[in-house]
ZAGULO-99806 format. One record per residue (C-alpha): residue in one letter; residue number from 1; x, y, z. Coordinates in nm, 2 decimals. Layout:
REM ZAGULO-99806
TIBA  code  pos      xx      yy      zz
TIBA     A  NUM       X       Y       Z
...
This chain:
REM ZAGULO-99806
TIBA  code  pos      xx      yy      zz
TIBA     X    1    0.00    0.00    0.00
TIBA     X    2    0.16    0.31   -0.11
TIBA     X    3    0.20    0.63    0.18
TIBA     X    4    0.15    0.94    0.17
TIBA     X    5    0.25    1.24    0.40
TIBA     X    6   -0.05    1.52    0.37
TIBA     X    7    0.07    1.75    0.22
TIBA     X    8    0.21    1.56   -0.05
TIBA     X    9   -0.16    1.39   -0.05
TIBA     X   10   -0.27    1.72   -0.10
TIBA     X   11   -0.06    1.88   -0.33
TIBA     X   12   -0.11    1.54   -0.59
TIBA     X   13   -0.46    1.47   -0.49
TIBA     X   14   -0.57    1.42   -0.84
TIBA     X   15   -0.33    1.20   -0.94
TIBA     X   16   -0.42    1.02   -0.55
TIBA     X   17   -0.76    0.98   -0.64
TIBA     X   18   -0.70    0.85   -0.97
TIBA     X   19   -0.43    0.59   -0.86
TIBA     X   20   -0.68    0.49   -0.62
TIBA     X   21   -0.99    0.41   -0.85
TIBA     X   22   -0.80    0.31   -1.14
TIBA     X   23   -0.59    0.07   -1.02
TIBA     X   24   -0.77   -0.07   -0.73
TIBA     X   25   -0.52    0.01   -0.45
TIBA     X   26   -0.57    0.15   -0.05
TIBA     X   27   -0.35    0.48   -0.02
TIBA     X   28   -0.26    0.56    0.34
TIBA     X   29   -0.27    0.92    0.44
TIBA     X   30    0.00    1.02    0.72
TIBA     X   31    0.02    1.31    0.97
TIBA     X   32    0.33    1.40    1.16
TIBA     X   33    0.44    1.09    1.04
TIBA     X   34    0.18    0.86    1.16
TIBA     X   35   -0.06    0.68    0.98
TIBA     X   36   -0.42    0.91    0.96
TIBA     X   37   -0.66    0.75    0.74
TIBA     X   38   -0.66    0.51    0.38
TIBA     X   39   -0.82    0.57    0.07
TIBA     X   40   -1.04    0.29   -0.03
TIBA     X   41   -1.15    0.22   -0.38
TIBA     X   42   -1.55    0.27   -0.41
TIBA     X   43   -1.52   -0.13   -0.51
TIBA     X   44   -1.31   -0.25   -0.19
TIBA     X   45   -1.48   -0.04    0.03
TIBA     X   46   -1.81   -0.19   -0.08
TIBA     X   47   -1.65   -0.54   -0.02
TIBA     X   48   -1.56   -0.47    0.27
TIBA     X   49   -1.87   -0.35    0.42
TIBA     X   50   -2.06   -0.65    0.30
TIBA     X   51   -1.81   -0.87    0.47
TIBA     X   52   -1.82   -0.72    0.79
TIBA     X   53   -2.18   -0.66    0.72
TIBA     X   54   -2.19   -0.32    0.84
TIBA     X   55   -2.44   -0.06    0.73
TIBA     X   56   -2.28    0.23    0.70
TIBA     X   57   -2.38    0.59    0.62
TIBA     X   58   -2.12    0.77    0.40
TIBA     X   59   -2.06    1.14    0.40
TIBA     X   60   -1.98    1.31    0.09
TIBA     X   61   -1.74    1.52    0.04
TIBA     X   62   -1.64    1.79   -0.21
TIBA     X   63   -1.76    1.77   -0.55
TIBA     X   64   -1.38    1.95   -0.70
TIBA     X   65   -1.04    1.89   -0.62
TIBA     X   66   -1.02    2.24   -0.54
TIBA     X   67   -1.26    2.17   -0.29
TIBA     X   68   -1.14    1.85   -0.15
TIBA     X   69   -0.81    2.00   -0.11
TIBA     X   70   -0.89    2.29    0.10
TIBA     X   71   -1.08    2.10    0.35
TIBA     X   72   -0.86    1.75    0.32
TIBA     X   73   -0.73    1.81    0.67
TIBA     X   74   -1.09    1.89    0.85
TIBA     X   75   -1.21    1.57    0.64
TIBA     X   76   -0.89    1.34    0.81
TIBA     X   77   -0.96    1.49    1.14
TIBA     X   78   -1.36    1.36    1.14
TIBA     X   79   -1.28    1.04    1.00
TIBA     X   80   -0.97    1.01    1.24
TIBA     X   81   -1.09    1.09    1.51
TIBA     X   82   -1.46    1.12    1.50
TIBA     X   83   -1.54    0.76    1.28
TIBA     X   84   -1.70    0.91    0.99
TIBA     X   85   -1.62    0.80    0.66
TIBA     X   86   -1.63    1.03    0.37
TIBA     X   87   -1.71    0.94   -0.02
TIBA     X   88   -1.47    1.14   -0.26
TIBA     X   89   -1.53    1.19   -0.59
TIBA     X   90   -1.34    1.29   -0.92
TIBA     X   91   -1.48    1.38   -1.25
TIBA     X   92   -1.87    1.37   -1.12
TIBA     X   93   -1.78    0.95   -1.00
TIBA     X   94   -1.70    0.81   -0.67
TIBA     X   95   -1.30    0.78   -0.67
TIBA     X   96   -1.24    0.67   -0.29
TIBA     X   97   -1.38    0.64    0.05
TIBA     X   98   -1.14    0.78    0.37
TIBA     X   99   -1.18    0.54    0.64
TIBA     X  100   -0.97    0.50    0.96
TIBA     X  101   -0.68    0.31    0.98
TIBA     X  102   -0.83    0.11    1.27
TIBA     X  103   -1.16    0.00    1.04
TIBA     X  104   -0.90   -0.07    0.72
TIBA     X  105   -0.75   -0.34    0.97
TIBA     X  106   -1.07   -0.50    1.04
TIBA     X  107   -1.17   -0.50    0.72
TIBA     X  108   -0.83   -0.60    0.53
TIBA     X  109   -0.65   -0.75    0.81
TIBA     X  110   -0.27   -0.76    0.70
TIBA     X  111   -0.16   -1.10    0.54
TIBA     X  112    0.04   -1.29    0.76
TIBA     X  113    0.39   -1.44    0.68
């Protein structure tokens, strides 16, 4: 799974969210060097729900990049530390969903060796 620091999230987020939905792959968002949230494809995300069998109720957030960007870090902070999950969306489609790093473990528990 690729990582990201924030800012660097932010400053290639178009490119993020297109990596993201077009080649089916979790990005993790860090702060301070920690890990914040991951970026779920729309797909996984939906898998992953139905295996957990969770209903969940998705925010959504801005509808531009312009948008997304300037409220990225308000949109880590509710997911990180308030639960919420937040839809994302490029070119008018759902690109990612930002979950917390403890609900991507549950979901996609990490292989074992």
């Amino acid at each position: 799974m690729e990582s990201l620091a924030l800012e660097a999230a932010r400053r290639g987020l178009a490119g993020v969210l297109d990596r993201t939905q077009l080649e089916n792959t979790p990005v993790q968002i860090t702060r301070r060097g920690k890990a914040a949230v991951v970026l779920l494809p729309p797909g996984r995300y939906a898998a992953a729900v139905a295996a957990l069998g969770e209903e969940t109720e998705l925010e959504d957030g801005p509808d531009t990049v312009d948008g997304l960007r300037a409220e990225l870090a308000a949109i880590l902070r509710r997911v990180q530390f308030e639960g919420a999950q937040v839809r994302l969306h490029r070119h008018g489609a759902p690109a990612a969903v930002v979950v917390s790093v403890a609900w991507f473990e549950q979901a996609e528990p990490p292989a074992t060796a």
